[in-house]
N, C-alpha and C positions, 0 to 999 in steps of 0.2 A: 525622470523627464527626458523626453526623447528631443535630441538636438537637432535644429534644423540647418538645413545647409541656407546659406543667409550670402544674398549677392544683390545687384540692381538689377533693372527691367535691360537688356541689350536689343529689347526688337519690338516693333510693333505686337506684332505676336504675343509675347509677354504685355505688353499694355492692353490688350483687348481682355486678354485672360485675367487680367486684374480688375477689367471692368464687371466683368462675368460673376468673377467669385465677391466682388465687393456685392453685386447684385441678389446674391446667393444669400449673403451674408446677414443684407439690411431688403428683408421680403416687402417693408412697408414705407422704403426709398423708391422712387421711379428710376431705372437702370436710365434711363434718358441725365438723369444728373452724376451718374459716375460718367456718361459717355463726353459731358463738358467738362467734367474737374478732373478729368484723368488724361482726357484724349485731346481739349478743345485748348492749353492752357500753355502758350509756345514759351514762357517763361522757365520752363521746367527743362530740366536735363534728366538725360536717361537714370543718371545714378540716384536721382532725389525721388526713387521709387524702388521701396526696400522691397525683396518676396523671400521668402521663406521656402525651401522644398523640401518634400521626402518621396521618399523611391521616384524620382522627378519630375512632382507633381507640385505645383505650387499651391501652397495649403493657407500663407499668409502672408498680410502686405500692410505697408505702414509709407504713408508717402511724408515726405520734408519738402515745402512751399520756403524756399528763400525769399526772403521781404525784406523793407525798409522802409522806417517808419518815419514822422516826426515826432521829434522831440525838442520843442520851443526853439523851433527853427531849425533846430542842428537834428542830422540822417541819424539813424541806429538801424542798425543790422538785426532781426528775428528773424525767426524760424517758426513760419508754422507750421503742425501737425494735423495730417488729416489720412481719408479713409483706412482707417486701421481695422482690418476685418479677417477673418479667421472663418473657412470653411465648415459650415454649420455642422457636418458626421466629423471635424475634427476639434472641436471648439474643447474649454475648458481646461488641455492641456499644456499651457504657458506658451504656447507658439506667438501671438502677438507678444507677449513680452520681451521675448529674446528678439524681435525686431526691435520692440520701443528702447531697450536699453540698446539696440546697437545705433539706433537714430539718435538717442541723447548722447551717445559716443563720439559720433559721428558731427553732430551738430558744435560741442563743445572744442573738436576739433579743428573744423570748419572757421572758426572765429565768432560765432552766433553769439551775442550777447544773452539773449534771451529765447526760451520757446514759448510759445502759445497752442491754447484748442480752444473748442468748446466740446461741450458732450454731456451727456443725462446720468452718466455713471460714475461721477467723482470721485467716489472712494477706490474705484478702480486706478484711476492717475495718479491720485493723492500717492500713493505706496511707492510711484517715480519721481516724487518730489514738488507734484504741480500740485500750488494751494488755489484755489477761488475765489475767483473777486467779484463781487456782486454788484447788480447795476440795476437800473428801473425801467420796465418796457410800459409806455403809455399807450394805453386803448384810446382809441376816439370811436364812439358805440353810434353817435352822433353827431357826426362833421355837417359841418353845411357844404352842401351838396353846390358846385362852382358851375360855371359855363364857358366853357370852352370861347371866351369870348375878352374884351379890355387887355389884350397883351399876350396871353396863355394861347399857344398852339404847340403842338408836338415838336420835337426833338428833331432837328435835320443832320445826321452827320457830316454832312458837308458844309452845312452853315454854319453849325453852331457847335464843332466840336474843339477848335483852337480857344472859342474864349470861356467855353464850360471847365476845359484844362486849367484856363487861367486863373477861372475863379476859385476851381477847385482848393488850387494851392496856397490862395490867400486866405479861404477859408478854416483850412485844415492845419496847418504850418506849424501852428504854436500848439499844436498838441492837447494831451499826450497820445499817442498811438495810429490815430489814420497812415497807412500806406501812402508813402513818398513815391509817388508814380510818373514813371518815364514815359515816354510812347511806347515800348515794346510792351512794360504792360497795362497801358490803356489799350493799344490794340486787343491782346489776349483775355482781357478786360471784360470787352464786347462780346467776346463768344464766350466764358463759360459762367459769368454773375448770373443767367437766370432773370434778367428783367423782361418785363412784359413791355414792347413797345410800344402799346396805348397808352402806357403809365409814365411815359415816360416827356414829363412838361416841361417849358421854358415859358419863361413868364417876362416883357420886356416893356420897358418904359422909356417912351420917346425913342426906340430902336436899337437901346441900350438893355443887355443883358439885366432884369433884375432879379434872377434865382431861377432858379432848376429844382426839379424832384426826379426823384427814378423809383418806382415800385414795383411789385410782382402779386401773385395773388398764391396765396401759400392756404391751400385747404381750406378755402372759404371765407380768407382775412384776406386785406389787401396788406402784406409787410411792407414800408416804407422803406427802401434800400440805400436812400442818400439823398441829400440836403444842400441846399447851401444858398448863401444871398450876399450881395455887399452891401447893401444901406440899412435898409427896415426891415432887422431879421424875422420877429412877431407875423408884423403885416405880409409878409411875402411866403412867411411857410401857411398862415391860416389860406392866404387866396389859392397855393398849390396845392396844401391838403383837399381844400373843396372841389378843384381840376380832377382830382385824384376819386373823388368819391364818387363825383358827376361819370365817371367814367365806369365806375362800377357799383349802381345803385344799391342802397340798401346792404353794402358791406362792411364790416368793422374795421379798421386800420389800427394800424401797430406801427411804434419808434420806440426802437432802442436809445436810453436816455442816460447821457454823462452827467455829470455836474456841471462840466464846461457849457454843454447843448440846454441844459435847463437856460440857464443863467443867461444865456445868448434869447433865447425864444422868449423869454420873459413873462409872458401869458398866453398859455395854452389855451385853444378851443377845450370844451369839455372833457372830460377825459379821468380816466380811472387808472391810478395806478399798480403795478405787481412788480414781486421784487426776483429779480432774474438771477439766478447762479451757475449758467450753465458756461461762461467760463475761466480756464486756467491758465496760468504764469508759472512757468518754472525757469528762475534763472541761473545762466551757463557762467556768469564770468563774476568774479566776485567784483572786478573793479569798480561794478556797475552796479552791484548791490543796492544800494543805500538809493541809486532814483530811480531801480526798480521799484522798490519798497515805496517811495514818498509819489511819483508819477505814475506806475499800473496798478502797485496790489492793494492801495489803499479805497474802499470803495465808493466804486463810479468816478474816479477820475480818469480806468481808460476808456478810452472814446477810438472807435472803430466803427464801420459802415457795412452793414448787414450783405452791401456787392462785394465785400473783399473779403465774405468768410470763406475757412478751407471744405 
């Protein structure tokens, strides 16, 4: 197996080129979403973007997303993993590997409690030590279709972005898993999650915040990207669901579903369920062992928001 010389990205140059060959890599990805998770995402530091060379050609790349998550109240430190791709005339020869094992290197060095992905290829990660925790994505085939009208209007960043933060973190806190988010990366947030701004509703009672939705339209679904309410959680995601559908007739919608997020929504509008394994945990520090195991890997107890995948 031929070694790769293995360094981080030192120049825009090098990041554009990682956009390219990720682009290369994933033909049935729109290059427009490596140019947000590579280029748009100011949380990132040069070195959290591994590449791979030979004869000084960059053939493969593996990026490390530093996070911080809740865990019943109390921050933990992850590490996610994302574009990991390998120049299609050089593919098959372990070249992503020698990054993945230098990024789980790197990462356990780092201090990272834990790593995360997702990905369709499992048994490929599994061989890194990442197992599968499986969780349940709810179809609604047949939402009631809402009106833009009783409370529900569109998203104002200027109005409505200090108490959508606020809710956020009452909402998410106690865990396990949602991203413990600052301003920097709420700002960075905004540019590379991928939501559609028509999808994106507030819904307000007596002038008072009561719930938000954020969606995208992902191949002819509408994916539900995040959630949240403070009184009547039921009643407040069925009326934004329907904002949600009113906005894009006759479309199917999808929520990625915890155990926590069941339990909180209590009765769903109609809805069919499927059981989702696309992703993995691999944890870095033994200390932490034991509420990896009982709080992520145990299934559908982590809970994460479809805007904060890598």
């Amino acid at each position: 197996m031929t070694r790769l010389e293995i360094s981080h990205c030192s120049s825009c140059t090098e990041l554009d080129q990682v956009v390219e060959l990720c682009g290369r890599a994933f033909q049935n990805t729109p290059l427009e979403y490596f140019k947000r998770h590579i280029l748009c995402d100011a949380t990132l530091r040069p070195e959290n973007t591994l590449i791979g060379r030979k004869g000084g050609r960059i053939l493969s790349s593996v990026q490390i997303f530093p996070r911080v998550c809740w865990v019943e109240g109390r921050r933990m430190r992850f590490a996610g993993i994302g574009n990991v791709a390998t120049d299609p005339a050089e593919q098959k020869q372990g070249y992503a590997g020698q990054l993945l094992t230098e990024a789980i290197r790197r990462m356990k060095d780092d201090g990272f409690l834990f790593s995360t992905l997702t990905t369709s290829i499992n048994n490929y990660y599994a061989k890194f030590g990442y197992v599968s925790v499986p969780r349940e994505v709810a179809f609604f085939a047949n939402a009631p279709a809402g009106k833009l009208s009783h409370g529900i209007r569109l998203f104002s960043r200027h109005r409505d972005y200090a108490s959508i933060r606020e809710l956020y973190e009452r909402y998410n806190r106690e865990g396990p898993g949602p991203i413990a988010r600052d301003e920097q990366y709420w700002e960075a947030q905004f540019q590379f999650c991928g939501e559609d701004p028509a999808l994106f509703f507030i819904l307000e009672h007596g002038g008072h915040l009561a719930g938000y939705i954020r969606g995208a339209e992902e191949k002819g679904v509408i994916q539900i990207l995040e959630f949240g309410a403070p009184g009547d959680i039921p009643a407040a995601f069925k009326t934004l669901l329907g904002a949600v559908c009113a906005a894009r007739p006759g479309k199917k919608a999808r929520l990625f579903l915890c155990e926590r997020e069941k339990r909180r929504l209590a009765s769903l509008p109609e809805h069919t369920l499927q059981r989702d394994t696309d992703t993995m945990v691999l944890p870095l520090d033994q200390s932490t062992s034991q509420i990896l195991v009982t709080k992520f890997m145990s299934p559908g107890e982590y809970m994460f928001w479809s805007s904060d995948f890598f």
